[in-house]
Structures are given as C-alpha cells and as structure tokens.
C-alpha positions as CSV (number, residue, x, y, z in Angstrom):
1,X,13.2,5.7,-23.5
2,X,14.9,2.3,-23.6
3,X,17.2,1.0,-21.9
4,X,19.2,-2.7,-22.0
5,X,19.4,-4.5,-18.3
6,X,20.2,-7.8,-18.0
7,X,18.4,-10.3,-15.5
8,X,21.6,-10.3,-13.8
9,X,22.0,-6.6,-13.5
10,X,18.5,-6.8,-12.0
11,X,18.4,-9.1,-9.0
12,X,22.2,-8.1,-8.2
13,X,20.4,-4.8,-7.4
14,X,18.1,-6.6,-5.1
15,X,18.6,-6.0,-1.3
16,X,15.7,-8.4,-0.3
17,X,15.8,-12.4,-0.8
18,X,14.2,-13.9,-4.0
19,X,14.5,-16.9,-6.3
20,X,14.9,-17.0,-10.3
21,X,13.0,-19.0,-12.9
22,X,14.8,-19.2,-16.3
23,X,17.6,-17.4,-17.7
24,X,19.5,-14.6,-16.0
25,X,21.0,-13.5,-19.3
26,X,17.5,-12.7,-20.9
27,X,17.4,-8.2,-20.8
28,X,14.7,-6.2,-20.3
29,X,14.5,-2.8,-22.6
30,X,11.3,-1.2,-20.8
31,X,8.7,-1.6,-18.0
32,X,4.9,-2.7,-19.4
33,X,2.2,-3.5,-17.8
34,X,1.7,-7.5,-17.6
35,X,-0.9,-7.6,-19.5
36,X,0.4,-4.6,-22.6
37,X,4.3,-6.7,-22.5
38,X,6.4,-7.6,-25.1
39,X,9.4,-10.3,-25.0
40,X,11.4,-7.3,-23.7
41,X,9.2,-6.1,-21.0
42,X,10.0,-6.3,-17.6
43,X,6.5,-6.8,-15.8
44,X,4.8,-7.9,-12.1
45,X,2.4,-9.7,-11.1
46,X,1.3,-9.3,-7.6
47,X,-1.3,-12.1,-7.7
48,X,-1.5,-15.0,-5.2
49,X,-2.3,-18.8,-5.2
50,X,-3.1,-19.8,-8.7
51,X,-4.4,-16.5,-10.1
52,X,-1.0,-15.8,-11.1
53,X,-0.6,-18.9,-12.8
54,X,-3.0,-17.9,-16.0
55,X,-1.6,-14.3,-15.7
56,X,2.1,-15.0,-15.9
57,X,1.5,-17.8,-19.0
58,X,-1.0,-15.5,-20.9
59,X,1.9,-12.7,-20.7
60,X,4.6,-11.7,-23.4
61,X,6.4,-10.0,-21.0
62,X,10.2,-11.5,-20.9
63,X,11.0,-10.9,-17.0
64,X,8.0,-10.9,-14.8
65,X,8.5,-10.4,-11.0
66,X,5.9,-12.5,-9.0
67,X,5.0,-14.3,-5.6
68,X,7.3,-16.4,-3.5
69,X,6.2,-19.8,-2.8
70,X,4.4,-20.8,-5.6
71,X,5.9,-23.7,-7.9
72,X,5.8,-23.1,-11.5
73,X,5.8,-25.8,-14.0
74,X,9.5,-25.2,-16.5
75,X,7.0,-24.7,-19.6
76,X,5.9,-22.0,-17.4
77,X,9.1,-20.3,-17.7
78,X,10.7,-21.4,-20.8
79,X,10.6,-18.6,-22.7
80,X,10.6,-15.9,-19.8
81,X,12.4,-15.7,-16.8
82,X,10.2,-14.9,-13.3
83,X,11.8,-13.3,-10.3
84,X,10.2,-14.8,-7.1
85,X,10.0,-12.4,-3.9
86,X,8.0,-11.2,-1.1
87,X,6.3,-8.6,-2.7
88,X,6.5,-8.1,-6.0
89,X,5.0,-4.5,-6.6
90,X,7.3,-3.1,-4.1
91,X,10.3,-4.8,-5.8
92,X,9.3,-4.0,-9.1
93,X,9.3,-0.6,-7.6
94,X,12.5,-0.7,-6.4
95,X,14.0,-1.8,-9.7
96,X,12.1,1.2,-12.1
97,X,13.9,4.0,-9.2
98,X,17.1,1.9,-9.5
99,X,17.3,1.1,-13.1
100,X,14.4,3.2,-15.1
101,X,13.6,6.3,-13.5
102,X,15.1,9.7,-14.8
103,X,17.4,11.0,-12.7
104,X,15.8,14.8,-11.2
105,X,17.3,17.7,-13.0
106,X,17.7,20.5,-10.4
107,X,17.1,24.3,-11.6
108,X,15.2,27.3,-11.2
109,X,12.7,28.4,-14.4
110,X,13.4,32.1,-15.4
111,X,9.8,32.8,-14.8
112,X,9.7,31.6,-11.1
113,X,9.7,34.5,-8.6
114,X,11.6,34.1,-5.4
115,X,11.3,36.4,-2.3
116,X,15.2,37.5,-1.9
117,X,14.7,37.0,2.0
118,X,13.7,32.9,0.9
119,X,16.4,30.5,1.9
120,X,16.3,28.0,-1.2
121,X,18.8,25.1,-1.1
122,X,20.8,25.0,-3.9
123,X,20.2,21.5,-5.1
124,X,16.2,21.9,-5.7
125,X,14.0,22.8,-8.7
126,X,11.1,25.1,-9.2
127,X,8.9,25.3,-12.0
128,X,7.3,28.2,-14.1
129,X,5.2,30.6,-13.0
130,X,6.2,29.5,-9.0
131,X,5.8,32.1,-6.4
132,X,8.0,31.5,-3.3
133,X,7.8,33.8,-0.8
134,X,9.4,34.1,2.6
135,X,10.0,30.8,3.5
136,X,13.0,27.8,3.3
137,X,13.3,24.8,0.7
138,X,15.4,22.0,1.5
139,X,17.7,20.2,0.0
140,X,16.2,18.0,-3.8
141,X,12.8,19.1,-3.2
142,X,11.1,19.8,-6.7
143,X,8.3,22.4,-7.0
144,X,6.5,22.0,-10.5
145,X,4.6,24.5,-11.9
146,X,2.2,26.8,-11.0
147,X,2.8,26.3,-7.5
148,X,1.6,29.0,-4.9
149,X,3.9,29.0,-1.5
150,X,3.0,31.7,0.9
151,X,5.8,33.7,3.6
152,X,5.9,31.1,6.6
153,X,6.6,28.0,5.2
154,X,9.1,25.4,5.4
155,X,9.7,22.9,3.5
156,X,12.5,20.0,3.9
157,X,14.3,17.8,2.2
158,X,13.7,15.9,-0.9
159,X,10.1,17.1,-0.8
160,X,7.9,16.8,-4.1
161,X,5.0,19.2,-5.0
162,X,3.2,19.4,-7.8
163,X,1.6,21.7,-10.3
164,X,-1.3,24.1,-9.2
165,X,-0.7,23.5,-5.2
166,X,-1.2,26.2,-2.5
167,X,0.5,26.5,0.4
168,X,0.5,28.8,3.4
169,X,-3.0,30.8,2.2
170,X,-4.6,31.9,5.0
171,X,-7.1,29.1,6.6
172,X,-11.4,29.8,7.3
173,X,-11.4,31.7,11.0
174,X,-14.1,34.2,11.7
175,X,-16.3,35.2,14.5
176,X,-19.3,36.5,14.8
177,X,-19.8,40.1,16.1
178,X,-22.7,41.9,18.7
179,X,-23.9,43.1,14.9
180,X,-24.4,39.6,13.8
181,X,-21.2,40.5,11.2
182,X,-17.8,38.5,10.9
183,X,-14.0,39.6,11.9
184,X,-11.8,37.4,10.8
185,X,-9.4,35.8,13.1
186,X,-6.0,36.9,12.3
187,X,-4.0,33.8,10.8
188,X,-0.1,34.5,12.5
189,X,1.1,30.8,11.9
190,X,2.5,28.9,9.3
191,X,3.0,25.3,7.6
192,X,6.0,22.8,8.0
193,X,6.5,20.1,6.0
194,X,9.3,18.0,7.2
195,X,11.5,15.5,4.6
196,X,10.3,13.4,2.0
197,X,6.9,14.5,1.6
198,X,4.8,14.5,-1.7
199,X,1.8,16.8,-2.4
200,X,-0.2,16.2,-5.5
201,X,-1.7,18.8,-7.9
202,X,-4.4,21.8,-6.8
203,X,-3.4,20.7,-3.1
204,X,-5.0,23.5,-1.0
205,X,-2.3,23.7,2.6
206,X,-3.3,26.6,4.9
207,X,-1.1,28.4,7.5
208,X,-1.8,28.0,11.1
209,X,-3.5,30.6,13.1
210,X,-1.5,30.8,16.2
211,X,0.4,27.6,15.8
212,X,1.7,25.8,12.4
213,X,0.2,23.2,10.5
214,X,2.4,20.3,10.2
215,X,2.3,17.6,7.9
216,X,5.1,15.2,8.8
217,X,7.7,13.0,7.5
218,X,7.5,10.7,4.5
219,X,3.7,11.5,4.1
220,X,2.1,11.7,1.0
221,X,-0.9,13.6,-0.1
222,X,-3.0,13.3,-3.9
223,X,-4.1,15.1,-5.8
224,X,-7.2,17.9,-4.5
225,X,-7.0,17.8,-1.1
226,X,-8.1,20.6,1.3
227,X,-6.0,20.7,4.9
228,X,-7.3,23.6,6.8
229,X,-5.3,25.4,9.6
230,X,-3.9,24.2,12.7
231,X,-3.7,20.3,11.1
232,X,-0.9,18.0,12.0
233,X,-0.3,15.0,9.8
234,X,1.5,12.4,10.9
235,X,4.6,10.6,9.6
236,X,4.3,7.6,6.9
237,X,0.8,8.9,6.4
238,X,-1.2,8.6,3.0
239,X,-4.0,11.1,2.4
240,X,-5.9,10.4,-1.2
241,X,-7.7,12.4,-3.2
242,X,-10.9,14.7,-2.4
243,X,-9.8,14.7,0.6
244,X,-11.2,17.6,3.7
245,X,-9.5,17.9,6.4
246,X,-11.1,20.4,8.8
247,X,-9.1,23.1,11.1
248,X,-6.9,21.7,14.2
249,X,-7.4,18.2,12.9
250,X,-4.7,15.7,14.4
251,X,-3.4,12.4,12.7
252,X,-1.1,10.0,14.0
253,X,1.5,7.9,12.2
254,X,0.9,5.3,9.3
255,X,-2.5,6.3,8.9
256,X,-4.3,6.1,5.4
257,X,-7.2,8.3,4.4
258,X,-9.1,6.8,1.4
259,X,-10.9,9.2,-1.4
260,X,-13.6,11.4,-0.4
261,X,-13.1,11.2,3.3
262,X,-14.8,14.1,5.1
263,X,-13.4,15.0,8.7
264,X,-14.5,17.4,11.1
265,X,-12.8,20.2,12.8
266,X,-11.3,19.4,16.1
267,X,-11.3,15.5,15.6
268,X,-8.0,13.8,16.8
269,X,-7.4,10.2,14.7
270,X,-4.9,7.9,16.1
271,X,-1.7,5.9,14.5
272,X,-2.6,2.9,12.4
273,X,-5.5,3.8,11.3
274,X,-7.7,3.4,7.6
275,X,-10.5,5.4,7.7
276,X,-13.0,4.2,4.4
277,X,-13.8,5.7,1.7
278,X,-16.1,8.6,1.8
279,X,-16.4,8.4,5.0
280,X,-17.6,11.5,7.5
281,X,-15.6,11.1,10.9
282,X,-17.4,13.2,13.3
283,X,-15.6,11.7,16.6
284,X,-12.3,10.7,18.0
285,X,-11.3,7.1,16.5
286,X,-8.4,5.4,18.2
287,X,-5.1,3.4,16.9
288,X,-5.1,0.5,14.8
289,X,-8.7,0.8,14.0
290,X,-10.6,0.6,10.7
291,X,-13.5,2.7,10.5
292,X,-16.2,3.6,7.5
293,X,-19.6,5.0,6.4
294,X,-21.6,8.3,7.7
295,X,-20.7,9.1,10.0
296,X,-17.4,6.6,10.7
297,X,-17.9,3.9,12.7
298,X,-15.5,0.9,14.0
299,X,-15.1,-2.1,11.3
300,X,-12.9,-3.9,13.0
301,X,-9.1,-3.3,14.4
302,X,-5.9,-2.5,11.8
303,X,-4.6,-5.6,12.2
C-alpha cells in the first residue's frame, strides 16, 4: 500500500536529534530497501565512515536516513534528501510504526475455541483454528493462527505470538523406577509471559512442574525455539532461532541468545550477556560476558 508523507511530516515525528540534507518538501510513497529504491522510496543506510558514501550516491531512493557526523558533498544530495541521526535503523524503525505500519485489527476468528472459564481481554485478536484454554490474555496481544495455549497460562499485555506456537504442554520430567521403568513427574505449574513479549512461529513453551516458567518483559523469541519447564527469561532479552533451552534454566536481563545455541538444564546465565552462535553452555557464565564455541567459553566482557 502507498502512502504520501512529506519530509516534513517525517522528522516532525522524530523525538530524537537529527540534521537534514536537501529538501523537506520531497514525499516518500513506500519504504524500499536502499539498494531496490525508487525516487519515492524512503530508505536507510546504517553504514559508517565512507561506506555510506558509495551506498547513499548509488541509491534511487528519494529520502534515505543515514549516520550523523559524516559531511556530504551537495551533489550528494541534490536529488534526494538524507536524514542524519544517531542510529538510523532504529529511526527508520520508528518512522515505518509511526507512519507505515497497519494499524492491528482486534477480533476473534469463528473457528477459534475459547475455554468459557478463559479471561480474554476485549481488545486482542486470535486467529483460526486457536485453542485457548484456561488461562488470561491481556490487553492487544494478537494470537495468529494455529496457536496451541494450554490451562495455566498468562499472557499480558500487548503480547504477539505467532502461528503454529505451543504453550503450556507439559515439559520432559521422569524418573526412573526399582524396575528400571519411568513415572513421569507430574507437571502442576504453568507459564507467564509478562507485557510486550513476541514469540515466533512453532515456538515450543512448557508449563512448570512445581513452579512457572517465566519469560519476562519486552523479550522476544524467533521462530523454533524449544524452552523446557521451570525456565525464566529475563526482561529485554532476545532468544533466536533453533534455539534449546533446557529445564529450570535461568536468564538475566538484556541477554541475546544467537541461533543454534544449545543450553543445559540447570545452568543460570547472567544479565548482559551474548552467548555465540551454536554454542553449548554447560556452566554458569556471569554478567556482561560474551561467551562461544563447545562447550561456551569467555570471549571477552559485554562491553
């Protein structure tokens, strides 16, 4: 969809300090990659130094938002007009939400099926084919489709999961008996997931089995990750895809978990910290640490 925004309407929408290049009167009809933009396009480039230089004058793009403090020659903006700030992918960010992105349409698909003992908020929006059972949604959270939410769950506010995700399922507890079989450990908890959390699609979320899992506020989680039972997550934390978390795992606040990290049961991470990708973390790791490889070792501190 297109849409007309002037230059003007743009930085006025700005809450952060920045300088323009060029004309505020040029408009914008769509966001484009830099490198895909036409003269309408409204583009970033998040380049430093003299790498953006070539990017920025190679572009069609009309409005490009770029670095502070670099000086551009006027040819350089003579037919476009650049928006200088701090950082320009979050800004560029900022204006898509504030000037591009649909506006969430709130409702409950006909083929969704709702325990009548759920407490659903009236502002949220659940997909087909959802099962939610005993549990609470807050306020503009959206469910898409497909999604699997067990009794014992809450959810808060402004929460977004997506199609194909599981929540509450019962996590992996057995022991063994004198007979050398297994009896499973009965799993009584359940899962919290506080405000403004994202789950991505075929998420796997299991309940707690005396205590709840917890994943906590503003942290976001991709696409196929397993979090066993007993977990707490962190606020502010990103977890990316492939992801295993193993049972009674605890993660601080601000930590990022790269693709195909493997942790083990039991661990406890601190705040701060970037464990690699595909790494196995087999031990406790501290805050403000960066740690990789099999099994996870110190890089250097999280600076």
């Amino acid at each position: 969809m297109k849409k007309k925004v002037l230059v003007k309407q743009l930085v006025a929408s700005l809450n952060e300090s920045y300088r323009v290049l060029g004309s505020i009167d040029r408009y914008v009809l769509t966001p484009s990659p830099i490198d895909q933009a036409e003269e309408t396009s409204l583009s970033f480039c998040s380049k430093k130094r003299e790498q953006p230089l070539e990017t920025i004058r190679n572009s069609k793009a009309g409005v490009i938002v770029c670095p502070d403090g670099i000086e551009f020659p006027e040819l350089d903006y003579d037919n476009k007009t650049l928006i200088q700030v701090s950082n320009p992918r979050l800004t560029f960010i900022r204006l898509l939400q504030r000037h591009f992105a649909l506006a969430p349409q709130f409702g409950i698909h006909p083929s969704a099926i709702i325990d009548e003992k759920a407490k659903v908020s009236q502002h949220v929006y659940i997909g087909p084919h959802c099962y939610i059972g005993e549990c609470e949604v807050g306020e503009g959270t959206m469910i898409y489709g497909n999604v699997y939410i067990y009794s014992g769950v809450k959810i808060g506010r402004r929460g977004t999961i997506h199609a194909g995700t599981v929540i509450g399922a019962e996590g992996f507890g057995f022991e063994r008996n004198e007979e050398g079989k297994y009896e499973k450990f009965p799993q009584l908890g359940g899962v919290v997931i506080e405000d403004d959390v994202e789950i991505g699609s075929n998420v796997s979320i299991d309940r707690g089995a005396l205590s709840d899992t917890i994943i906590g506020e503003g942290t976001k989680i991709d696409n196929l990750v397993h979090i066993a039972h007993n977990v707490r997550i962190g606020k502010h934390c990103i977890v990316i895809a492939v992801t295993i978390i193993g049972g009674s795992v605890q993660i601080g606040d601000y930590t990022w978990i790269a693709p195909h990290v493997c942790i083990r049961e039991g661990i406890s991470i601190g705040s701060h910290v970037l464990v690699g990708m595909g790494s196995v973390v087999t031990k406790d790791i501290g805050d403000n640490l960066v740690v990789m490889g099999i099994p996870a070792k110190e890089i250097r501190k999280n600076l």
